[in-house]
C-alpha positions in Angstrom: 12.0 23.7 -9.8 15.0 25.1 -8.9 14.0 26.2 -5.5 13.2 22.5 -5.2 16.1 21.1 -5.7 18.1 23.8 -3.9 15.8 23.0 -0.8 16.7 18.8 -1.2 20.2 19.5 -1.1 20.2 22.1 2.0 17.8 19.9 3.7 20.3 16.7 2.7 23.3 18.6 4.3 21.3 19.1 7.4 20.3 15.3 7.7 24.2 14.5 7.2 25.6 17.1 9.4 23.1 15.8 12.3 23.9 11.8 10.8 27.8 12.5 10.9 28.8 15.7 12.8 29.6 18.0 9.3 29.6 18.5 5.9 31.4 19.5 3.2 31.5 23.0 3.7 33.0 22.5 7.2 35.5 20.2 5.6 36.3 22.6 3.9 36.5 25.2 6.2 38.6 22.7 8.5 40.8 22.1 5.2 41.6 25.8 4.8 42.2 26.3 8.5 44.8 23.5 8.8 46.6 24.7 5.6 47.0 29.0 6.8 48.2 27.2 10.3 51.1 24.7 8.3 54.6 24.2 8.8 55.8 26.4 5.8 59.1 24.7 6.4 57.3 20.8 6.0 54.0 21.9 4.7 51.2 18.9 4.5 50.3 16.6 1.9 46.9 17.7 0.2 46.8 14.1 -1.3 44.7 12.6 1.8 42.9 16.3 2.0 41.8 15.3 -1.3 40.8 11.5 -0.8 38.4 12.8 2.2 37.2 15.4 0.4 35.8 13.5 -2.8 34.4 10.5 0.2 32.7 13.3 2.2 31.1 14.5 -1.7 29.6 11.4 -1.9 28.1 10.8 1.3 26.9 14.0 0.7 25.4 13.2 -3.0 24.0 9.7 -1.4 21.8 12.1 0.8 20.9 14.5 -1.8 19.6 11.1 -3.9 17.9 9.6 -0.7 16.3 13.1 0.3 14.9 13.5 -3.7 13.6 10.0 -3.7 11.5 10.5 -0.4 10.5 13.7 -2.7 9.2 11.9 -5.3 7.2 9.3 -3.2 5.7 11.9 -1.4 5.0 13.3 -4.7 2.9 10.1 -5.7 1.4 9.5 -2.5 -0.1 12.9 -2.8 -1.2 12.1 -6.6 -2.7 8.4 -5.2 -4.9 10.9 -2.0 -6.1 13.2 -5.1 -7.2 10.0 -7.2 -8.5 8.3 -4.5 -10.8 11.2 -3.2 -12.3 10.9 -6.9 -13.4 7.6 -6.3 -16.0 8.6 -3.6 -19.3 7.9 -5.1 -18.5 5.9 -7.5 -18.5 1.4 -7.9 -15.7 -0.5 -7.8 -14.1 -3.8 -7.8 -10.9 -4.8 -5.7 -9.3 -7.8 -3.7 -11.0 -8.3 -0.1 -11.8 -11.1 1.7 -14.3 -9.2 4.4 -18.1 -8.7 3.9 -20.3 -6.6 5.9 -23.8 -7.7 7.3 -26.3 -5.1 8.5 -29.0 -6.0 11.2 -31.8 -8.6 9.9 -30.5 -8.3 6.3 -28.6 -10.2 3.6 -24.8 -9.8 1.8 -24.0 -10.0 -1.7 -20.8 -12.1 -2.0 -18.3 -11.4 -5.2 -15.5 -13.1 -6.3 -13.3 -14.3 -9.3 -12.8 -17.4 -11.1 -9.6 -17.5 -13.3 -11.1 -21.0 -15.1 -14.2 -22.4 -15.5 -15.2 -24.4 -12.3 -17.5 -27.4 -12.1 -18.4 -26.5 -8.2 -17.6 -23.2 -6.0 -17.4 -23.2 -2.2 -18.1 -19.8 -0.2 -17.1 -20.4 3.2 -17.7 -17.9 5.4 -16.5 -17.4 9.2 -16.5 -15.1 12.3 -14.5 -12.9 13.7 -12.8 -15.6 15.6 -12.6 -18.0 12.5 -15.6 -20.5 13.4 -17.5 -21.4 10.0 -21.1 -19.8 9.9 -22.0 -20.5 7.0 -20.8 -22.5 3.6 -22.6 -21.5 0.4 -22.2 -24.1 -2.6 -22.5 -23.1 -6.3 -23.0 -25.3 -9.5 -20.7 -24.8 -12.6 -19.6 -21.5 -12.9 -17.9 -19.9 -15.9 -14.1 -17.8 -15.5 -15.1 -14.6 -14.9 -16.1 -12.4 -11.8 -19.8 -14.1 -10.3 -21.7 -13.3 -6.8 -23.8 -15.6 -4.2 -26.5 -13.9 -1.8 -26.2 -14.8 1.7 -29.2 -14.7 3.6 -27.4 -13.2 6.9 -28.1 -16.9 8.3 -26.0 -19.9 10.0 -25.7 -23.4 8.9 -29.5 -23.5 11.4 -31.1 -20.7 9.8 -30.4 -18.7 12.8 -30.3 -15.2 12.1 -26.5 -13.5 12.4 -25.5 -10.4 14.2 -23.8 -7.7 12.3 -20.9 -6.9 11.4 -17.7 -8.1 9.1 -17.1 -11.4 8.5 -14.5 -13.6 6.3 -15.1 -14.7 3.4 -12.4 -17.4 1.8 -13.2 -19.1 -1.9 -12.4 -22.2 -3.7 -13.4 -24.1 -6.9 -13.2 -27.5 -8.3 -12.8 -28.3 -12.1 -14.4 -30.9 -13.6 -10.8 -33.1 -13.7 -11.0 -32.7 -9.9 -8.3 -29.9 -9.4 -8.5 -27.1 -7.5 -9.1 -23.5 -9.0 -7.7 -20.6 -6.8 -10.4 -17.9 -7.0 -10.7 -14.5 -5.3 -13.1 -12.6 -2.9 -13.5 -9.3 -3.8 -15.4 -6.5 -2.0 -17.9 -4.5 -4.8 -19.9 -1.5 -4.1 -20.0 2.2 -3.9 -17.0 4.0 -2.2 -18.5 5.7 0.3 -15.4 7.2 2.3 -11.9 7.5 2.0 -9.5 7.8 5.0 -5.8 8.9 4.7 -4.6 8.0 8.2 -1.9 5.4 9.1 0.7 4.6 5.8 -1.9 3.8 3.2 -4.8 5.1 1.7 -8.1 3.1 2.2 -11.5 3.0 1.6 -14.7 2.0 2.2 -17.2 0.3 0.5 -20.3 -1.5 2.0 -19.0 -0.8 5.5 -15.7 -3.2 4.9 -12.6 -1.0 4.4 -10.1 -1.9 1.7 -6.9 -0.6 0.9 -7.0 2.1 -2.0 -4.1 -0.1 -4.0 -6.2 -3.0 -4.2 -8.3 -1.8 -6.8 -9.3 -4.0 -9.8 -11.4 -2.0 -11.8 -13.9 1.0 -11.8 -17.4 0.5 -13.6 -19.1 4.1 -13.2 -20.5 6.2 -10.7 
């Protein structure tokens, strides 16, 4: 631990000395310099010497506390990598609003209703945002339910694979609207690490690892 923090603040003094030209050790070398080189017949005033030096002490601090904080997040990213690797294999639930469709087959379709609805709407659209396909469902209770999607169009023309959209709304039996949720349910079958997030995949769609709602076994 203490090599730690020795490394934050040596590694903050570099960042400030690069950021503003020195740090407080070369203030203080400067400060010593000046002084042995004075007038000893109208020596300096050590009141400003001491202003600057408490300012440059806090710059300084206020990159020690920046460079610890990047520390810590790195810390938890790291944590998130290890919890996310332990997720491969297993089924999970989270936020998504893609589903995948493989060749000649069908998609299961998941999503969330916060209130019982008297009618659900599944609309689902291409990559360029044409409707394929709408998929109506009867009363539905709050709660997390699912709609099969035969892979067809509105004609009963077979789709190509790939990802497509999924968007959800519901209807209550007063007429108002309930604001439900796609979600993306499956196996985790990969995890990747590159860009700024961690993500993963499930069914072929790739979610990020932070929108997990909930984990139900392996």
């Amino acid at each position: 631990m203490i090599t730690s923090v020795t490394s934050s603040t040596s590694s903050a003094s570099t960042s400030m000395k690069q950021a503003i030209g020195m740090d407080k050790d070369d203030f203080l070398t400067l400060l010593i310099t000046q002084l042995q080189n004075q007038d000893p017949l109208n020596p300096m005033d050590g009141t400003e010497f001491m202003t600057q030096m408490a300012q440059l002490t806090q710059v300084e601090q206020a990159y020690n506390t920046n460079t610890n904080l990047e520390n810590i997040l790195s810390a938890l990213n790291n944590s998130s990598s290890l919890t996310a690797s332990s997720l491969v294999g297993k089924t999970v639930s989270a936020s998504g609003s893609q589903v995948a469709l493989a060749a000649g087959g069908s998609a299961q379709i998941s999503y969330s209703v916060p209130s019982a609805a008297e009618q659900v709407t599944v609309t689902i659209t291409d990559s360029n945002g044409t409707t394929v396909r709408t998929l109506t469902q009867g009363q539905t209770a709050a709660g997390t339910s699912s709609v099969t999607w035969d892979g067809r169009d509105a004609s009963g023309n077979q789709l190509a694979a790939g990802t497509y959209n999924v968007s959800v709304a519901g209807v209550n039996s007063a007429g108002n609207t309930v604001t439900c949720q796609p979600l993306v349910t499956g196996r985790v079958e990969g995890i990747s690490y590159s860009g700024t997030s961690v993500t993963m995949t499930i069914g072929g769609v790739t979610v990020p690892f932070s929108n997990i709602l909930s984990v139900t076994g392996g």
